[in-house]
FITORDREN-341072 format. One record per residue (C-alpha): y, x negated, z; residue in three letters. Coordinates in steps of 0.25 Angstrom, whole numbers, padded with zeros to 4 digits, always signed. Layout:
<sites>
YXZALA ...
</sites>
This chain:
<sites>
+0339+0002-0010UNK +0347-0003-0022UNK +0352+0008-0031UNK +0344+0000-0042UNK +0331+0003-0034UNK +0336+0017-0031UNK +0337+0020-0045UNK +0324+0014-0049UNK +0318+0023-0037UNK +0323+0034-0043UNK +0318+0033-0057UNK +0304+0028-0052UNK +0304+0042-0043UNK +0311+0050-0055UNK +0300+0046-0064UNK +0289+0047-0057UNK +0276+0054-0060UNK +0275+0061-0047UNK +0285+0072-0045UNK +0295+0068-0035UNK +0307+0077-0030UNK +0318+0078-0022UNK +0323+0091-0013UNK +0331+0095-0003UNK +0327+0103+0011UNK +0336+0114+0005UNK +0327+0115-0009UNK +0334+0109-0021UNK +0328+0096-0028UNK +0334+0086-0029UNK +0326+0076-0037UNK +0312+0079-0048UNK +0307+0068-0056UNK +0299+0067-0068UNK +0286+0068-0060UNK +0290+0080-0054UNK +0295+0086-0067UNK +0282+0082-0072UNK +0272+0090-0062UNK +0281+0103-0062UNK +0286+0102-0072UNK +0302+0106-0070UNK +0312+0097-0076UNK +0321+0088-0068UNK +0332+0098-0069UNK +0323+0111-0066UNK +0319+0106-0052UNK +0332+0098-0047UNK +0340+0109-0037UNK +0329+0119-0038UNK +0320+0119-0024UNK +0308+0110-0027UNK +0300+0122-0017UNK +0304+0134-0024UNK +0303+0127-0040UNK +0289+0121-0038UNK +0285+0134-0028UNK +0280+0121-0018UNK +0268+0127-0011UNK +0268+0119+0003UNK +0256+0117+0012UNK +0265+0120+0024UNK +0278+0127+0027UNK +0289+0121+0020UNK +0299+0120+0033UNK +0286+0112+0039UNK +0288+0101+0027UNK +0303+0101+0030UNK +0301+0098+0045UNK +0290+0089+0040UNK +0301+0081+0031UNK +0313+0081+0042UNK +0303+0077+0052UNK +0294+0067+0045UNK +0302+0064+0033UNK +0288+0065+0026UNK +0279+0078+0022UNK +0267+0077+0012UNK +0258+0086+0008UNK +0251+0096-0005UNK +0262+0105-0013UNK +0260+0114-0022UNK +0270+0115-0034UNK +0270+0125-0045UNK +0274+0119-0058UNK +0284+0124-0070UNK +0273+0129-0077UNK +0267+0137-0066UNK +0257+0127-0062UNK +0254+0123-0048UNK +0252+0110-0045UNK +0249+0102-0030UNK +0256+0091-0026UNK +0254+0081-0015UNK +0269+0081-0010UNK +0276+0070-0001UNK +0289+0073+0005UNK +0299+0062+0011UNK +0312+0067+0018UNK +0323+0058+0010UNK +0336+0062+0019UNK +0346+0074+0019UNK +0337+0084+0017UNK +0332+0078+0004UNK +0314+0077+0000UNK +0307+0068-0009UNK +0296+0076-0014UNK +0284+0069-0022UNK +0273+0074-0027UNK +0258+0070-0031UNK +0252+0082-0042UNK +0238+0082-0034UNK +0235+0097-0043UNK +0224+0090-0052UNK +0217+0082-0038UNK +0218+0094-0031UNK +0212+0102-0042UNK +0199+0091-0041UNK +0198+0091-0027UNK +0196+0107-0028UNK +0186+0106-0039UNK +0179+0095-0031UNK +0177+0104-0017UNK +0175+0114-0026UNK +0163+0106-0033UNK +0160+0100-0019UNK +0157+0114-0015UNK +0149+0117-0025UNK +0140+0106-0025UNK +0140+0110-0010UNK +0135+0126-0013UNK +0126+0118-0025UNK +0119+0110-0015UNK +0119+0120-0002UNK +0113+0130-0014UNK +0103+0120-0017UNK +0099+0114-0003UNK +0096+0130+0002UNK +0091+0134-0012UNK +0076+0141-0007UNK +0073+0135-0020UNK +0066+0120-0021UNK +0079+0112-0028UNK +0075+0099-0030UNK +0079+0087-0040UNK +0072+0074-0045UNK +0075+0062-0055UNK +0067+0060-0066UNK +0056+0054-0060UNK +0052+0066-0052UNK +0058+0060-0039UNK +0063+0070-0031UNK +0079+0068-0029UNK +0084+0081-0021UNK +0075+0092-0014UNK +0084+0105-0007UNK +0079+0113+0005UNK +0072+0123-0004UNK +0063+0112-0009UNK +0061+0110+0006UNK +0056+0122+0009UNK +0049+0125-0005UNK +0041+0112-0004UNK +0041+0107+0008UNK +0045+0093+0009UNK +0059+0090+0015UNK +0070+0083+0006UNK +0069+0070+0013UNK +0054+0071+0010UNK +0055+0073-0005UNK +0068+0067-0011UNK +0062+0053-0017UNK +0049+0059-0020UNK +0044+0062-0033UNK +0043+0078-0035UNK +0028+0077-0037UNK +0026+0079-0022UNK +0028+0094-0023UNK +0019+0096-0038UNK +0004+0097-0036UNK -0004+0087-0040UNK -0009+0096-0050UNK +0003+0099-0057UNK +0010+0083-0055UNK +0011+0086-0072UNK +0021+0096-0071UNK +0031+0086-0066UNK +0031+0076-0076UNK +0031+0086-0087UNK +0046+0091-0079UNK +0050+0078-0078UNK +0048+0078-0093UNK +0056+0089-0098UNK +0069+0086-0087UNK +0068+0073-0094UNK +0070+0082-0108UNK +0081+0089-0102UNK +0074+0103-0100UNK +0072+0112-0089UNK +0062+0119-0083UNK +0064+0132-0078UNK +0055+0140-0070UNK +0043+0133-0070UNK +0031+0139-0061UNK +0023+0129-0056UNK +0015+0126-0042UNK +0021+0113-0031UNK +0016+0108-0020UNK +0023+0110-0004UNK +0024+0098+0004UNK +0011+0103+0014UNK +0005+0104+0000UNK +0006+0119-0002UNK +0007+0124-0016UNK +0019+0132-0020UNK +0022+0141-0035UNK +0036+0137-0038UNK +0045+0142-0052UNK +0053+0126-0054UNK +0067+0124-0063UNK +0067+0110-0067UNK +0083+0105-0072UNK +0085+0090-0076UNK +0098+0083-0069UNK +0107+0077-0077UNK +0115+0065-0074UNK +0132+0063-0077UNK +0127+0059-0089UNK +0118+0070-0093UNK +0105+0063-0093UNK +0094+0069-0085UNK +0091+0062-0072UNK +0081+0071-0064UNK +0079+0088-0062UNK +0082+0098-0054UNK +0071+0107-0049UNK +0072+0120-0043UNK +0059+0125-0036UNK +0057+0140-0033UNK +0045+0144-0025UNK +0038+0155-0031UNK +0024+0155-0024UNK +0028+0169-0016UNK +0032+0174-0029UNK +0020+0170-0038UNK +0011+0178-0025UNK +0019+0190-0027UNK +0017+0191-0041UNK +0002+0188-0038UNK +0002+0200-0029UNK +0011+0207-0038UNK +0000+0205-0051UNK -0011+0207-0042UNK -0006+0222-0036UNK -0003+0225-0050UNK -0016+0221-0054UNK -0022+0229-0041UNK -0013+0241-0044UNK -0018+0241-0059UNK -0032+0241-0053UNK -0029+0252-0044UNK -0023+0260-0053UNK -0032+0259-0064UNK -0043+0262-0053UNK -0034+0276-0046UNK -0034+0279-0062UNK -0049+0280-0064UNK -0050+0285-0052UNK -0042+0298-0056UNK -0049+0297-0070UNK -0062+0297-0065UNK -0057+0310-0055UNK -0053+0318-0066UNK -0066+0316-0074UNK -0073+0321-0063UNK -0064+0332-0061UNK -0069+0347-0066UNK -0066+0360-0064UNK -0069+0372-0070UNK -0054+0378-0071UNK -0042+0367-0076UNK -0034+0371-0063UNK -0048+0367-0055UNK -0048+0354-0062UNK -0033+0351-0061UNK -0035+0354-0047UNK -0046+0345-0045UNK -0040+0333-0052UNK -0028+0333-0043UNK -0034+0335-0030UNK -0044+0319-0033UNK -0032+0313-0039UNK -0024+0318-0026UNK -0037+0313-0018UNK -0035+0300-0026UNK -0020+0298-0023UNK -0021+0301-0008UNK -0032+0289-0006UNK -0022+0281-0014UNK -0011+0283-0004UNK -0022+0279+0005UNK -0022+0265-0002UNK -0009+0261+0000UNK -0010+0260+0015UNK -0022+0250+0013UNK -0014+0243+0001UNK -0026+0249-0007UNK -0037+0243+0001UNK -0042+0258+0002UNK -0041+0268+0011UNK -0048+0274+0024UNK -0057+0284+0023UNK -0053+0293+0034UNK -0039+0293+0026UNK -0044+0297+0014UNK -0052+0309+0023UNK -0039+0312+0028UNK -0032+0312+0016UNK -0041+0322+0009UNK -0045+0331+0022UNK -0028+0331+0026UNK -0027+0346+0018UNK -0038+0351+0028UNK -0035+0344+0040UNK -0020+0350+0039UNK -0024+0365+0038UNK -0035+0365+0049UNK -0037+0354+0060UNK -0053+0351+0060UNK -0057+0355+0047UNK -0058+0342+0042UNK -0065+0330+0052UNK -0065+0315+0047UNK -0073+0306+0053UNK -0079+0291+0051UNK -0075+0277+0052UNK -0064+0269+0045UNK -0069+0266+0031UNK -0059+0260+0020UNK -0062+0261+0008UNK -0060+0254-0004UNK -0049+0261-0016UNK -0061+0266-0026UNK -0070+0272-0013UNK -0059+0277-0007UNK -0053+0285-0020UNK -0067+0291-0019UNK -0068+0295-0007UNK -0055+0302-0008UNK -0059+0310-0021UNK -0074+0313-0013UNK -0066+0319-0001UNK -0056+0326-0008UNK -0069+0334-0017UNK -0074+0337-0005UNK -0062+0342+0003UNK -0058+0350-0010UNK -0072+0357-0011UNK -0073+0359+0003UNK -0059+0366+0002UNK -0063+0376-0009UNK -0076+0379-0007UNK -0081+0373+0009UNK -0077+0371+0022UNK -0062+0370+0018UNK -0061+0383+0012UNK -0064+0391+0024UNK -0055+0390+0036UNK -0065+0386+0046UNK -0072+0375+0038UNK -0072+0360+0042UNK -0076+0348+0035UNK -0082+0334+0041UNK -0079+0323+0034UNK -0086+0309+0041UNK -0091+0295+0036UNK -0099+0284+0040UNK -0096+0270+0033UNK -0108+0258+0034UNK -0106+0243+0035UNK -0112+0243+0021UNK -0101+0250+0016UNK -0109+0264+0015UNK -0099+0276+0017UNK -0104+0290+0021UNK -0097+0301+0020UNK -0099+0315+0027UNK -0091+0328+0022UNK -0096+0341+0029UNK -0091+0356+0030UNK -0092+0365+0039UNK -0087+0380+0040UNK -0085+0382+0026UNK -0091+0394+0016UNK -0106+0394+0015UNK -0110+0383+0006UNK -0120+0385-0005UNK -0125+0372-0012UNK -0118+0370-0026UNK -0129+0371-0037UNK -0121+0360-0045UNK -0111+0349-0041UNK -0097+0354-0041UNK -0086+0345-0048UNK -0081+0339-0034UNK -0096+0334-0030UNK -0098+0329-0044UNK -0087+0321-0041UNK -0089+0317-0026UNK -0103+0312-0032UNK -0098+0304-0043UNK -0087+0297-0034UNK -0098+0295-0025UNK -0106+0289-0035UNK -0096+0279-0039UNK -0095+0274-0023UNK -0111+0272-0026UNK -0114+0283-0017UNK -0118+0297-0015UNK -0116+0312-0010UNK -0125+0322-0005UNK -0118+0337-0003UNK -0125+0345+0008UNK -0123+0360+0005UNK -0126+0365+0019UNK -0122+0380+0022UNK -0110+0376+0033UNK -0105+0366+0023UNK -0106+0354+0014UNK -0111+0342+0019UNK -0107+0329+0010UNK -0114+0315+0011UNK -0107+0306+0002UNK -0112+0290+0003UNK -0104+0280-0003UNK -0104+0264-0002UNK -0089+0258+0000UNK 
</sites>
């Protein structure tokens, strides 16, 4: 090589816009050009004698003795550095090494920092569009779009399961397949308002399943928007809400049973207190709580039947269980199973509970060796027939007037279209009450 061509070399390497460098295996440099003054931004005499390593804190993908046995055995090493500039930025480079002689490197550099940068916010993207898609291929909602013509364009696995058609089945064919005939308006009126730009959010509306099932679904229409920001179709996101809308049917409809049943346990305890007398206010008090108690314990009965009714040897039992406790045999139920219906049942209850608290004051209760028998008979017609008898109580004396728990055993009888008949035998009282459940 002519000097006139070295020297020419020389200047074209000096002034080039990659940075270039020369250093020794032992660390100082030798040679920076302008490119390399520009991307580091160290003069020419800043960098010349200093280690190019230790200035520009080189950050090697490997161990640097490995690039040194590299360049005495190749003569070549390449690969990604990272160099920290004057002003504290780092930069990455893509670096080629060539072994010139006596120890001597020429180091060029390719600034690949802003590429870099793009490629990370690319896989970054990448990987979102990835989690977008993942998200809306597993969503359990319907996501599915069209094109302005109503032709469905893309249909997820939640559209799938929600309507029935697989995504080969329906990608081509116009959204219509899943509206019901009935309701065919609805889209065109859709169409019409992505067309304006709006959106519709949470719209309740009825669709039809591929085996022609009907489902209540709550839909989000969106318009897509091209590069250019004109609208080129929707996106539409489907939720199936029919289990919903059931459980707020049941939910409206026990609210309106409780409503009901409260209103009717509430006239129920009315009615027992106007019925309730006493001659003494602590007589009275006494009376009230004892039906209402009666009242409460056939409620509990209810629950077990989710309010169907109750059985009526449970209600016996309930009332009778102060008496059964004290004395085994004092009290004998006996008759078939009978469910009765809330209002008869409430009745019945308050019937049993007068005539358990009379025979406790004033019949076969209140002496030690007194018994009662309670039994029924129930007929296909629905005719119920009760039997209460005591036995081994006080003398009885037939009462010259109804007392206050007859008057309202007969007035609870009454309302069941029924009667009673009280026996006043010596050995006890007999009580015939007919009612029709």
């Amino acid at each position: 090589m002519t000097a006139e061509r070295a020297d020419r070399l020389g200047k074209l390497i000096t002034l080039s816009y990659e940075p270039m460098l020369v250093w020794r295996f032992d660390g100082p440099i030798e040679f920076w050009n302008a490119g390399a003054e520009r991307l580091y931004g160290f003069a020419r005499d800043e960098a010349i004698g200093r280690s190019s390593h230790s200035l520009l804190q080189t950050k090697f993908p490997v161990e640097f003795a490995e690039v040194i046995l590299r360049l005495r055995s190749d003569g070549y090493w390449s690969g990604e550095l990272r160099h920290v500039c004057k002003d504290g930025r780092e930069v990455i480079v893509d670096s080629r090494m060539q072994l010139l002689g006596n120890g001597t490197v020429l180091e060029a550099n390719r600034d690949i920092t802003e590429r870099k940068r793009i490629d990370a916010a690319l896989r970054e993207n990448e990987e979102r569009l990835r989690w977008a898609a993942s998200i809306v291929d597993y969503s359990d909602d319907a996501i599915v779009s069209k094109n302005l013509d109503g032709v469905i364009t893309s249909w997820n696995k939640g559209a799938e399961r929600v309507f029935g058609y697989a995504a080969e089945e329906a990608i081509g064919q116009p959204i219509t397949i899943v509206i019901p005939k009935d309701r065919q308006d609805e889209e065109r009126t859709i169409l019409t308002r992505i067309r304006r730009g709006e959106l519709i959010d949470h719209f309740e509306t009825v669709r039809q399943r591929k085996d022609g099932s009907l489902i209540v679904i709550s839909l989000t229409v969106s318009p897509v928007k091209s590069a250019s920001g004109e609208i080129v179709g929707a996106s539409k996101i489907a939720r199936d809400i029919s289990a919903q809308k059931r459980t707020q049917e049941q939910i409206a409809s026990l609210a309106r049973e409780a409503e009901h049943r409260s209103k009717n346990l509430l006239a129920n305890v009315l009615a027992t207190v106007r019925l309730s007398h006493s001659e003494t206010v602590q007589g009275l008090k006494q009376a009230i709580e004892g039906r209402i108690r009666a009242l409460a314990n056939v409620h509990s009965l209810f629950v077990q039947t989710r309010w169907i009714g109750a059985e009526l040897s449970a209600i016996a039992r309930q009332e009778l269980a102060p008496y059964f406790e004290k004395v085994e045999g004092r009290a004998r139920i006996d008759g078939p199973q009978v469910l009765l219906e809330p209002n008869a049942a409430q009745s019945i209850a308050v019937i049993l509970h007068e005539l358990a608290t009379n025979a406790a004051k004033y019949g076969a209760l209140s002496s030690a060796d007194g018994r009662i028998d309670l039994s029924w008979s129930h007929e296909l017609n629905g005719r119920l027939e009760l039997r209460w008898s005591e036995i081994g109580g006080p003398p009885v004396k037939t009462p010259t007037r109804d007392g206050f728990g007859g008057q309202i055993i007969k007035q609870l009888t009454g309302q069941m279209n029924g009667k009673t008949q009280f026996d006043w035998r010596v050995e006890g009282l007999d009580c015939k009450i007919t009612v029709q459940t």
